[in-house]
C-alpha positions in Angstrom: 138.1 -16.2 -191.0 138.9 -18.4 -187.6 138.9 -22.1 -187.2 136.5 -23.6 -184.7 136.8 -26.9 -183.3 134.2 -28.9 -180.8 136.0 -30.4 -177.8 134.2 -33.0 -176.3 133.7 -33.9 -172.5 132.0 -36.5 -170.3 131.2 -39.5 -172.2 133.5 -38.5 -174.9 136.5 -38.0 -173.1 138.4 -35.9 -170.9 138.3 -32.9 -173.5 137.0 -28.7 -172.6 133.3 -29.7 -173.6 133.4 -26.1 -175.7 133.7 -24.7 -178.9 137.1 -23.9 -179.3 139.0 -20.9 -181.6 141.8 -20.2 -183.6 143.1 -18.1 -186.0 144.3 -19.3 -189.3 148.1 -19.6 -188.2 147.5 -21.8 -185.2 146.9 -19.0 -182.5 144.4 -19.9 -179.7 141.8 -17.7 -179.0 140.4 -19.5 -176.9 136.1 -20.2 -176.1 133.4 -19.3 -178.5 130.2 -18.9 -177.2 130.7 -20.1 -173.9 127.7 -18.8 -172.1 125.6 -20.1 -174.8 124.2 -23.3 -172.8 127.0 -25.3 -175.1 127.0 -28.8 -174.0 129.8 -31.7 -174.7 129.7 -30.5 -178.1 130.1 -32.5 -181.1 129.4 -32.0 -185.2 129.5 -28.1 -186.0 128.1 -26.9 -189.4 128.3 -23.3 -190.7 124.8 -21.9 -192.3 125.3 -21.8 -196.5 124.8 -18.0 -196.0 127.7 -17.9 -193.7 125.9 -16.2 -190.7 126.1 -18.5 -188.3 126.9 -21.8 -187.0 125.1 -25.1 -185.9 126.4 -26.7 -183.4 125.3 -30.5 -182.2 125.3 -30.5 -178.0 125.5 -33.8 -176.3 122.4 -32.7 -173.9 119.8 -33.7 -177.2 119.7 -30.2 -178.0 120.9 -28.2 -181.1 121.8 -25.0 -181.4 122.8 -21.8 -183.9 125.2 -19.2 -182.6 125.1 -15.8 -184.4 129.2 -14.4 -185.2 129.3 -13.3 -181.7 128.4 -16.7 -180.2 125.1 -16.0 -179.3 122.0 -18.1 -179.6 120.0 -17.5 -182.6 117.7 -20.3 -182.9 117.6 -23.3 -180.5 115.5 -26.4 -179.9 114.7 -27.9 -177.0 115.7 -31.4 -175.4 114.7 -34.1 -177.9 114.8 -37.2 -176.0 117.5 -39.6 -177.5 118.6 -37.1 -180.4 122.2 -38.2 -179.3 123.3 -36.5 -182.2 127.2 -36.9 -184.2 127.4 -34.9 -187.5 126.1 -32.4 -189.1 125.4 -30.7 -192.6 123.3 -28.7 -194.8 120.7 -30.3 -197.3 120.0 -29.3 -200.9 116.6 -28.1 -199.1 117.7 -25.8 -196.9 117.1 -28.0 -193.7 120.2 -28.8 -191.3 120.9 -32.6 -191.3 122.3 -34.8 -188.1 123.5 -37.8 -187.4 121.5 -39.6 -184.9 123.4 -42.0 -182.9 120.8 -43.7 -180.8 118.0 -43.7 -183.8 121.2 -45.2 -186.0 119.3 -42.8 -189.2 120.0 -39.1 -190.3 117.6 -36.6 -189.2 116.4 -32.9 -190.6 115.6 -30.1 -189.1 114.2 -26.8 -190.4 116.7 -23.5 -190.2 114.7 -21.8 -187.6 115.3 -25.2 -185.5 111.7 -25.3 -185.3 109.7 -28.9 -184.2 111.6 -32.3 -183.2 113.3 -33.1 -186.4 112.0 -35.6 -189.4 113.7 -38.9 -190.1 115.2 -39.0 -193.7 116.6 -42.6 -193.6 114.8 -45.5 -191.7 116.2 -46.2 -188.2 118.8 -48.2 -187.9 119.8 -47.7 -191.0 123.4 -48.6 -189.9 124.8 -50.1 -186.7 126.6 -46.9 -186.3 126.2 -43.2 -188.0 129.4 -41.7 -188.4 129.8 -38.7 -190.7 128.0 -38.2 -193.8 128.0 -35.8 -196.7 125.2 -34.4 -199.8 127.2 -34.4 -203.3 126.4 -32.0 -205.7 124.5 -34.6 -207.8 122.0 -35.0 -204.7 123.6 -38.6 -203.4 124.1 -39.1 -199.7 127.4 -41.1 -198.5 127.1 -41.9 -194.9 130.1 -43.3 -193.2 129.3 -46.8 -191.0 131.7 -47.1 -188.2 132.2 -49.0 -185.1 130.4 -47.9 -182.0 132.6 -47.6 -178.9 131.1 -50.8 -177.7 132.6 -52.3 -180.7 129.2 -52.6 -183.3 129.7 -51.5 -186.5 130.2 -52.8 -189.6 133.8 -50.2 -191.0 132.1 -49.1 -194.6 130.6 -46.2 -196.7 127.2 -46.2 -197.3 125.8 -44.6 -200.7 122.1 -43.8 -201.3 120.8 -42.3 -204.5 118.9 -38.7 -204.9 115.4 -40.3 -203.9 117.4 -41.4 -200.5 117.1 -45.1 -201.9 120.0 -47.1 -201.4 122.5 -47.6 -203.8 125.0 -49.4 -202.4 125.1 -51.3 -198.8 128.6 -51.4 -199.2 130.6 -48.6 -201.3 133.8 -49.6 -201.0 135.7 -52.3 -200.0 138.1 -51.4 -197.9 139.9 -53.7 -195.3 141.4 -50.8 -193.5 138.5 -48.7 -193.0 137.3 -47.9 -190.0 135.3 -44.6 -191.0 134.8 -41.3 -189.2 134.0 -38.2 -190.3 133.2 -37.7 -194.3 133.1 -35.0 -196.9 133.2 -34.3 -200.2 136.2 -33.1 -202.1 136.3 -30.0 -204.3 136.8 -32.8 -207.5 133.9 -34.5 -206.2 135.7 -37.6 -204.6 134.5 -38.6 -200.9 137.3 -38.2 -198.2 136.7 -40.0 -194.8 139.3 -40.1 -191.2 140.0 -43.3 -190.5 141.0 -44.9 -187.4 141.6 -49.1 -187.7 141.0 -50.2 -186.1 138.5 -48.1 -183.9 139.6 -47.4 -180.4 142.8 -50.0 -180.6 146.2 -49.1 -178.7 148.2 -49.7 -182.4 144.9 -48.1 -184.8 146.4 -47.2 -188.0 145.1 -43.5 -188.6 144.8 -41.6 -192.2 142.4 -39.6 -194.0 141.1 -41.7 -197.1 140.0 -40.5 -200.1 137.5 -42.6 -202.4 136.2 -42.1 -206.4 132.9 -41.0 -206.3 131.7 -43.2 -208.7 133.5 -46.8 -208.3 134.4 -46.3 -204.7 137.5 -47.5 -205.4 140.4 -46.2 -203.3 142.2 -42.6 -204.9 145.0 -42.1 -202.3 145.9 -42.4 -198.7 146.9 -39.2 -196.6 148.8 -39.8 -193.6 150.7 -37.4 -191.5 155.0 -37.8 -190.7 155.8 -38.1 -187.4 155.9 -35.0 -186.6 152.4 -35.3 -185.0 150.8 -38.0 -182.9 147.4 -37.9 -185.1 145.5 -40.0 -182.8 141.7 -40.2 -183.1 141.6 -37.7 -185.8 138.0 -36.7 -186.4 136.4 -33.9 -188.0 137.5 -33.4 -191.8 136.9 -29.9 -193.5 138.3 -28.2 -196.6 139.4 -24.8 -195.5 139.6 -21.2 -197.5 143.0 -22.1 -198.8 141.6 -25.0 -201.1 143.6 -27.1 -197.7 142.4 -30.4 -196.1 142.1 -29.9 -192.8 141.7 -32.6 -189.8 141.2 -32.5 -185.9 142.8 -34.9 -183.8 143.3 -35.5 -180.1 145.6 -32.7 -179.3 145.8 -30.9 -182.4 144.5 -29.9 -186.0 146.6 -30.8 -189.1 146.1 -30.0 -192.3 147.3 -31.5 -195.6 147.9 -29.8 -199.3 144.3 -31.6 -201.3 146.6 -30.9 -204.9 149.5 -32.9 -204.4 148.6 -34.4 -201.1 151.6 -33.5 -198.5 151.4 -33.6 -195.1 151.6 -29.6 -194.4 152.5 -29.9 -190.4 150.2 -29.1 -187.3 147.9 -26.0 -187.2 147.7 -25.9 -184.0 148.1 -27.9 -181.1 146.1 -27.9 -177.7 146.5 -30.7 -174.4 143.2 -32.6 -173.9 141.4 -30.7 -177.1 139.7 -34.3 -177.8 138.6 -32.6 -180.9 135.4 -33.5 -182.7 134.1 -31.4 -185.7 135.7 -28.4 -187.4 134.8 -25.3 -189.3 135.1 -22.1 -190.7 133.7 -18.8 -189.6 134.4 -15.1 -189.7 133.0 -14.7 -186.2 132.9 -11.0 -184.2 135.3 -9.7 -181.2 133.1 -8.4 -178.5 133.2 -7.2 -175.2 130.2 -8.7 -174.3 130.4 -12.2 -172.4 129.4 -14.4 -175.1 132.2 -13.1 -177.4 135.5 -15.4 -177.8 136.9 -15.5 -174.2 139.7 -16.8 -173.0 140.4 -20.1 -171.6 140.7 -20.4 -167.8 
């Protein structure tokens, strides 16, 4: 098992614009899939049956990557897709963010077709991460745009995709990012508040499931810069793991310490993370390293 993280370029900063690897202890690896047309990269998702891995490209275009980073199944440009995160569905189909349509969009496996709107569009100024819970319930994380619009809450819909609750929690500090859902259920989300300011206060925040109320706070010493922290998974080890600019951190779910940098990386301007037992090969698609 390795750790991949997206790096975002262009638009999204001055980042490697790759899928980036590591192994467990922090070691760089370096690019996975590289020849795979992988664009600006952004959410990464790994198939339930663990054979390969979704990623969302900033060309309107997604793709699935076999364990030796090559191309599996593909669509093709879907004009204004612009699409953030992404995650599995109770049905099978691969769910994204899309930024521009401001709803959630599914797409079959086989990445067949242009995708089908699940949520209406515009559903919220500005689709951040979002997460299924076992029960069938969709939280989708509202956060500010980086022209400022947004509106800095959680959004909870029932099974039926019918909303809930415009507003599910209430939360002052929030300024939401990626989400997911905990191991006991509860729904975790990176914060940065607020967005894109010089002094933003950054944590991961973790929220009941069923009040919304705020559970606990995890925030990092200062050992590590933790700016713009992003992508939230929970790795093999049961950890909570986050990407940040310039590094990946990871903190103890149980007790909730801070356990230290992963890994660290200048300009990694990371986006999404995940976990996949990808193949060494000597074929040019394999992990190569960075130049």
């Amino acid at each position: 098992m390795n750790i991949l993280v997206t790096s975002a370029a262009g638009t999204n900063g001055d980042g490697y614009g790759s899928i980036l690897a590591f192994t467990l202890d922090g070691k760089m690896l370096g690019a996975f899939g590289a020849d795979s047309g992988i664009t600006d990269p952004r959410g990464l998702r790994v198939h339930p049956d663990g054979d390969r891995v979704y990623v969302n490209n900033g060309d309107d275009r997604i793709l699935s990557l076999d364990p030796r980073g090559r191309i599996a199944a593909k669509t093709g440009p879907i004009a204004n897709l612009n699409p953030g995160g992404g995650n599995f569905g109770p049905d099978g189909r691969y769910y994204i963010g899309s930024r521009t349509a401001r709803t959630i969009m599914a797409f079959p496996p086989g990445l067949l077709g242009s995708g089908q709107a699940i949520l209406p569009s515009g559903v919220v100024p500005f689709p951040r991460g979002f997460a299924l819970a076992p029960d069938g319930r969709l939280f989708l994380a509202s956060g500010t745009s980086p022209s400022g619009d947004g509106d800095d809450t959680i959004l909870a819909f029932a099974p039926d995709l019918t909303l809930s609750a415009e507003r599910f929690v209430d939360d002052t500090q929030l300024s939401p990012l990626d989400l997911a859902i905990a191991p006991n259920g509860n729904v975790v989300v990176s914060s940065e508040f607020p967005f894109g300011g010089p002094d933003a206060v950054t944590t991961v925040r973790e929220y009941d499931a069923g009040s919304g109320k705020l559970v606990r706070i995890f925030s990092p010493d200062g050992s590590v810069g933790f700016r713009k922290p992003r992508g939230l998974r929970f790795g093999p080890d049961g950890n909570l793991y986050c990407v940040a600019h310039g590094e990946i951190v990871a903190f103890d779910f149980g007790d909730g310490r801070f356990l230290g940098a992963v890994a660290r990386l200048d300009r990694l301007n990371g986006q999404a993370i995940e976990f996949f037992p990808f193949l060494k090969s000597r074929s040019a698609t394999s992990v190569c390293l960075l130049i």
